[in-house]
C-alpha positions in Angstrom: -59.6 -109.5 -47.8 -56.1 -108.5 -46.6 -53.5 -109.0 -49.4 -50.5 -109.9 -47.9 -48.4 -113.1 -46.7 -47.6 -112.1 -43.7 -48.3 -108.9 -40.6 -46.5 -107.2 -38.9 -48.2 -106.7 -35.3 -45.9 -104.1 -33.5 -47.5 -103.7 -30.3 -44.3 -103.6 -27.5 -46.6 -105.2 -24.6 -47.2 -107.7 -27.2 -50.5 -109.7 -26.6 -50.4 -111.0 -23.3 -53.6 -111.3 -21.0 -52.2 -108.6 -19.1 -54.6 -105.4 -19.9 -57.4 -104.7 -22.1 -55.6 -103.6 -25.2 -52.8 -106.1 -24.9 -56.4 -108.9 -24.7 -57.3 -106.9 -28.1 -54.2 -107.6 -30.0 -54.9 -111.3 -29.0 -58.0 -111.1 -30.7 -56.5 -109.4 -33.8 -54.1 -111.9 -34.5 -56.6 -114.4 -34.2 -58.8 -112.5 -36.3 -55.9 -112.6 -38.7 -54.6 -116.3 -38.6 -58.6 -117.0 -38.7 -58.1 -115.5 -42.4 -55.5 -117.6 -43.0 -52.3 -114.4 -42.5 -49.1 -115.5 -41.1 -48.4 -113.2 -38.1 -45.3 -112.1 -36.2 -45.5 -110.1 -33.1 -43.3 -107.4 -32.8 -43.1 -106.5 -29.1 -40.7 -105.0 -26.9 -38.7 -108.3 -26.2 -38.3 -108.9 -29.7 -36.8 -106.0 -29.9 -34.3 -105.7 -27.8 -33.3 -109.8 -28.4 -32.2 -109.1 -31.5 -28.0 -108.7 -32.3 -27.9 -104.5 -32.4 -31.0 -104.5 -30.2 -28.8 -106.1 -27.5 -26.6 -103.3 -28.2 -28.8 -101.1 -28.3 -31.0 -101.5 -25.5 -27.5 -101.0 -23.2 -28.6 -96.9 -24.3 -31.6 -97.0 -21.7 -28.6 -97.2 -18.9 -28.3 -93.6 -19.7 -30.4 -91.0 -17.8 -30.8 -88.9 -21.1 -32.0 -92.4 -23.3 -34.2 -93.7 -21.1 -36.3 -90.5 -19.9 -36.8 -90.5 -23.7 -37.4 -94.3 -24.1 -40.4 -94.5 -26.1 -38.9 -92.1 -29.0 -35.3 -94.3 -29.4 -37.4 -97.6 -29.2 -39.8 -95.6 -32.1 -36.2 -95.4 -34.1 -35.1 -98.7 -33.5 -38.5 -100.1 -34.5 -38.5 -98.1 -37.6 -35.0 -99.4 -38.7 -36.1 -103.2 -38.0 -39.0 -102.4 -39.9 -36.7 -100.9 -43.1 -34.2 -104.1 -42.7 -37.1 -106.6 -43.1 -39.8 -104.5 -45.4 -41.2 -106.7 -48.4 -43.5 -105.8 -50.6 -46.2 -108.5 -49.7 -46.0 -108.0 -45.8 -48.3 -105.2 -43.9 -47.7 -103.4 -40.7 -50.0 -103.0 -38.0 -49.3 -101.0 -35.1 -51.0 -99.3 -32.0 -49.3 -96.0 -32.9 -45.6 -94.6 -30.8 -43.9 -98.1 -31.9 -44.1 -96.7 -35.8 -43.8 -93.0 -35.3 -41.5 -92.8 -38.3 -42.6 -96.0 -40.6 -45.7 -95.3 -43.1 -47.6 -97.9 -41.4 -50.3 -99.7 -43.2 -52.7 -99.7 -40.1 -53.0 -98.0 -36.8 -55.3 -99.7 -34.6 -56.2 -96.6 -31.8 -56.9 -97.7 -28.3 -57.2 -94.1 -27.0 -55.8 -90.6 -27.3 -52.7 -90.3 -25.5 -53.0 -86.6 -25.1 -56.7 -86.8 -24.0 -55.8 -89.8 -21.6 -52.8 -87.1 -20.0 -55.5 -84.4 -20.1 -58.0 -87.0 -18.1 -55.0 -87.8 -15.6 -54.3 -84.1 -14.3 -51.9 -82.4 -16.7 -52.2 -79.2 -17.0 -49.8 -78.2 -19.8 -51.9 -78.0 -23.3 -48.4 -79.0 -25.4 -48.6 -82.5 -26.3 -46.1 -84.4 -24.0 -43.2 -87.1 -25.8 -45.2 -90.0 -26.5 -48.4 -88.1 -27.8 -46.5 -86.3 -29.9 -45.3 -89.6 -31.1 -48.7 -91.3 -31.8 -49.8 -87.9 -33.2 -47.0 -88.4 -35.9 -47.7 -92.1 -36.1 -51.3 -91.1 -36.7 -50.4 -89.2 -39.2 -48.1 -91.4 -40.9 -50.6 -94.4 -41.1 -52.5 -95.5 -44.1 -55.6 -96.1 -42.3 -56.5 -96.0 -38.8 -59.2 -98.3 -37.0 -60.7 -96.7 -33.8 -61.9 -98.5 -31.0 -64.7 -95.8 -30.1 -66.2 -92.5 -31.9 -64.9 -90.5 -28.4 -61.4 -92.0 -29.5 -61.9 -91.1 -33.2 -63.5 -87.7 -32.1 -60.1 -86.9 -30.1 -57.4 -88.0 -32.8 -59.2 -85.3 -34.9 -59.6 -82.4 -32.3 -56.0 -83.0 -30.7 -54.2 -84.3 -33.8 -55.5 -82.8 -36.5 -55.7 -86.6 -38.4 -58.0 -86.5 -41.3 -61.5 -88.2 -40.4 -61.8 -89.4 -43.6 -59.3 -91.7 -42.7 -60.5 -93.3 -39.1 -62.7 -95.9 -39.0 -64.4 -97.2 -35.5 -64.5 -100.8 -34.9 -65.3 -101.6 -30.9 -63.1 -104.3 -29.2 -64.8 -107.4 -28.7 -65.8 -110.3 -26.0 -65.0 -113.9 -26.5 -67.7 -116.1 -24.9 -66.0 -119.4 -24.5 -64.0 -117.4 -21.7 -66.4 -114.7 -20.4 -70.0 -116.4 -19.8 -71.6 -116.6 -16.8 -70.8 -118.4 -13.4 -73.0 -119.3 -10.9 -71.0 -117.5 -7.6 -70.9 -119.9 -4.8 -72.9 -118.7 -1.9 -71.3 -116.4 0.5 -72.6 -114.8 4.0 -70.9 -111.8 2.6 -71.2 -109.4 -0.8 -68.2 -108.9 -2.4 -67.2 -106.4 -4.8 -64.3 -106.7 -7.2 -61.9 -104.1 -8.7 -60.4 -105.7 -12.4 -57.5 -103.6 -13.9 -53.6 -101.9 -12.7 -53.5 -100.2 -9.2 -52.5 -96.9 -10.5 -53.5 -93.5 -10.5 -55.5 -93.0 -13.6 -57.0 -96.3 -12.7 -58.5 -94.5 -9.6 -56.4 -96.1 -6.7 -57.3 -93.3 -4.5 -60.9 -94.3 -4.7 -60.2 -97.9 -4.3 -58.2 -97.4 -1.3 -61.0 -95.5 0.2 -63.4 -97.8 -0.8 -61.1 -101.0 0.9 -61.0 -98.3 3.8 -64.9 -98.5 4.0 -65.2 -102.2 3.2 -62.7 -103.0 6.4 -65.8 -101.7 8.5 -68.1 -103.9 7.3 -68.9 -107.6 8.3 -71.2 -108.3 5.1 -68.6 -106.9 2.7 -65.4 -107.8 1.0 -62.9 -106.5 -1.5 -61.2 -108.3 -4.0 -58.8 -106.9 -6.0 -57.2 -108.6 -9.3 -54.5 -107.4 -10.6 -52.0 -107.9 -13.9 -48.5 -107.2 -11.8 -47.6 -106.7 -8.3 -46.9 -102.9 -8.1 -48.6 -100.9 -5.3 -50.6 -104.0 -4.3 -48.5 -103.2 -0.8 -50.8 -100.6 -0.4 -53.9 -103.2 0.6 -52.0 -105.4 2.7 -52.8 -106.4 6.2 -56.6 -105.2 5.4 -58.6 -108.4 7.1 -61.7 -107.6 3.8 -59.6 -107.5 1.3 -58.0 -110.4 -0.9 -55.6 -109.7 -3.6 -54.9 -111.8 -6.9 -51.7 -111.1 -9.2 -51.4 -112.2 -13.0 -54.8 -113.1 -13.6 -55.1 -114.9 -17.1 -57.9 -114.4 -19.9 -58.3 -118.1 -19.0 -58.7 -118.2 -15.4 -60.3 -114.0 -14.4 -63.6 -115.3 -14.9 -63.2 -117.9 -13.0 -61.2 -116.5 -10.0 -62.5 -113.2 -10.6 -65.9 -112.2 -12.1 -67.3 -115.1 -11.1 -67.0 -114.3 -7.4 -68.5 -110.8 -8.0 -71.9 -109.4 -6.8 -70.5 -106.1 -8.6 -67.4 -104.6 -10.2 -66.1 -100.8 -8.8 -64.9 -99.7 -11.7 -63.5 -96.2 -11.0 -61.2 -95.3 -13.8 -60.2 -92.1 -14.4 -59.8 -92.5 -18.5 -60.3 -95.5 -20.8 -60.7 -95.5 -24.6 -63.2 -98.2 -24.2 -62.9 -100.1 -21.0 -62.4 -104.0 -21.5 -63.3 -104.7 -17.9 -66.9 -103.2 -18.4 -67.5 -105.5 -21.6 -65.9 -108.3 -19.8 -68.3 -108.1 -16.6 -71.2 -107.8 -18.1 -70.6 -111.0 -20.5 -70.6 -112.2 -17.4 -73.5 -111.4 -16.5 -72.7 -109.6 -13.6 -73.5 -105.8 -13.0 -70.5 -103.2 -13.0 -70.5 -99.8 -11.4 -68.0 -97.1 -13.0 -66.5 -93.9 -14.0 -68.4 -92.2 -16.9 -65.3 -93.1 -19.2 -65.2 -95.8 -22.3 -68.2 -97.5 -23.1 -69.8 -97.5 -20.1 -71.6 -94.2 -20.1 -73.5 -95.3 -23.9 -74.4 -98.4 -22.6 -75.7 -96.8 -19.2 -77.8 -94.2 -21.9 -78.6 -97.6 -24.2 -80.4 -99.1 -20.5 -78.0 -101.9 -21.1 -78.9 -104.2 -17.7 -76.3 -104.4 -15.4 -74.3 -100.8 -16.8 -74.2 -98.4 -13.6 -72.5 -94.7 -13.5 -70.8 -94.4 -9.8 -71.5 -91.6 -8.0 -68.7 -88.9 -7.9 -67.5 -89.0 -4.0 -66.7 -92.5 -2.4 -68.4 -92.6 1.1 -70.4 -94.4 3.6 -73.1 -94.2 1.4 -71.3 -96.8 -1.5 -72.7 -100.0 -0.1 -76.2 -98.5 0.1 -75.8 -97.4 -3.8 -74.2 -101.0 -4.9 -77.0 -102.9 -3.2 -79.0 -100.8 -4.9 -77.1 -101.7 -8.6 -76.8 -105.5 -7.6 -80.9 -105.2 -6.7 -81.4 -103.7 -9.7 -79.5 -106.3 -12.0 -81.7 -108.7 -10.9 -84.6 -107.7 -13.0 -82.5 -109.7 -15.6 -81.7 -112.9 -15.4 -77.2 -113.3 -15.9 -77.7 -115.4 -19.1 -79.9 -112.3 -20.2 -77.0 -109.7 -19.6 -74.6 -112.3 -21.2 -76.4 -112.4 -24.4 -77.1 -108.8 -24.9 -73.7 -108.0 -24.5 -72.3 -110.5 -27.0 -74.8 -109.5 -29.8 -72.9 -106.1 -29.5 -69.4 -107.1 -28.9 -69.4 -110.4 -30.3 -65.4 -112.0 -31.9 -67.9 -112.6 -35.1 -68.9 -109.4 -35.2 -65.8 -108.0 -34.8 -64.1 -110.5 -37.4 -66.5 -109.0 -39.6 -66.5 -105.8 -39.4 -62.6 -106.5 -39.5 -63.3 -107.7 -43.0 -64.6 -104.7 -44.4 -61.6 -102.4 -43.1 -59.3 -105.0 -44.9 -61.5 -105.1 -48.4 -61.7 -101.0 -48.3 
């Protein structure tokens, strides 16, 4: 059991319901306030509210701070850390945040360098903020992967000690992801879950809202954690977009109104949206990235790899997936998922990185 009064959590996106690692740090603190640990998050805000940090956060007005952003806020973060350090407290972070503070615990979402590599770059150097969570990596105590691909890159593009990387995977909480029954529709409608950006696949999205404006049994709904490039699928008759979605309300307004999810990502560490839908009980169609590809190998019900071009063809291959998901029943795929990805599971195996 952890031995400490109080943690740190220095995550500067803090634990909002925005994206799939800020959901996890959600579930860490409760993981940790479950185990009776005072918590303070340590996010960006925090930060920059503080006296000096409302000083110091005037710096980013500069070309020559901000292009280098996430290494000045690595400083200030590492001097909070300093000023407030006692002996009893522990400090968890997701890595760049701590690049120069021996953190406790680094809790690894993904690769930052393999993520670049995944997105197009083409230089081999390690760009500003890997080089950051490299060092960060290094740094740490103990780090707690969220996948063996994520704990197989840290080692290969890092050099970080495997002896010293553990793999939990991220977890589902069923009182908000179960299944729905979708109210009945003379269409199908697929749903896209996640930012409209490029490593997110926005190209193939836009192709695939492109393809759906053709069809009269089809619609597109997109949900989305902020408003940026959502201009791109305006004034497209098929396609409905949602902004600042909740972990209380996306199954609901979101999931539950899915025959499938097109999940065309170009890189994920795990993939939050493909545990999500399936806990669900609904079927998901993706990238070969995160955990989608093992569970596709596993024969997990409702897991399907996209093919590699989006074309006419797509609504022939997703009636094909949402056929196919039928075999088993939504409460089925629900409760297969959750035996796998379960917050007691995770809570548990939680335990064991803290006791080691």
């Amino acid at each position: 059991m952890i031995k400490a009064s109080k943690v740190y959590l220095v995550f500067l996106n803090g634990k909002s319901n925005a994206g799939g690692a800020e959901r996890m740090v959600h579930y860490l603190d409760e993981y940790l306030k479950s185990r009776k640990i005072l918590t303070e998050i340590i996010d960006e805000d925090r930060l920059k509210n503080t006296f000096i940090g409302k000083l110091y956060w005037k710096l980013f007005n500069k070309r020559h701070f901000e292009k280098r952003r996430a290494k000045y806020i690595a400083r200030f973060a590492t001097a909070f850390l300093w000023l407030n350090y006692r002996s009893n407290k522990l400090v968890i972070s997701n890595g760049e945040p701590t690049a120069y503070y021996p953190t406790d615990y680094v809790i690894s979402h993904g690769c930052y360098h393999k993520m670049e590599l995944d997105y197009g770059r083409k230089d081999p150097r390690l760009s500003r903020v890997a080089k950051l969570q490299m060092i960060a990596c290094k740094n740490a105590k103990k780090i707690i992967a969220v996948e063996d691909n994520v704990k197989k890159d840290l080692i290969q593009y890092y050099g970080i000690d495997e002896n010293k990387i553990n793999v939990v995977p991220n977890c589902i909480d069923k009182t908000n992801f179960y299944p729905i029954k979708k109210t009945s529709t003379s269409f199908k409608t697929v749903v896209y879950i996640g930012r409209l950006e490029y490593g997110k696949g926005i190209s193939e999205l836009q192709e695939l809202a492109r393809l759906v404006e053709q069809q009269n049994d089809w619609r597109l709904l997109i949900a989305t954690n902020n408003p940026s490039n959502t201009e791109l699928f305006k004034n497209l008759n098929h396609t409905e977009i949602l902004v600042g979605l909740t972990i209380d309300n996306i199954n609901e307004l979101a999931y539950s109104r899915a025959d499938i999810v097109f999940y065309p990502s170009y890189s994920e560490s795990f993939g939050m949206v493909t545990i999500e839908t399936l806990a669900c009980g609904k079927p998901i169609a993706g990238s070969a990235v995160g955990i989608l590809p093992k569970l596709v190998k596993d024969k997990q019900p409702g897991a399907y790899l996209l093919p590699k071009e989006i074309d006419e063809n797509i609504f022939q291959f997703l009636d094909h997936c949402i056929e196919d998901s039928k075999k088993t029943s939504p409460e089925e795929i629900h409760e297969m998922t959750m035996k796998k990805f379960s917050v007691e599971s995770y809570f548990e195996q939680m335990d064991k990185q803290f006791t080691n």
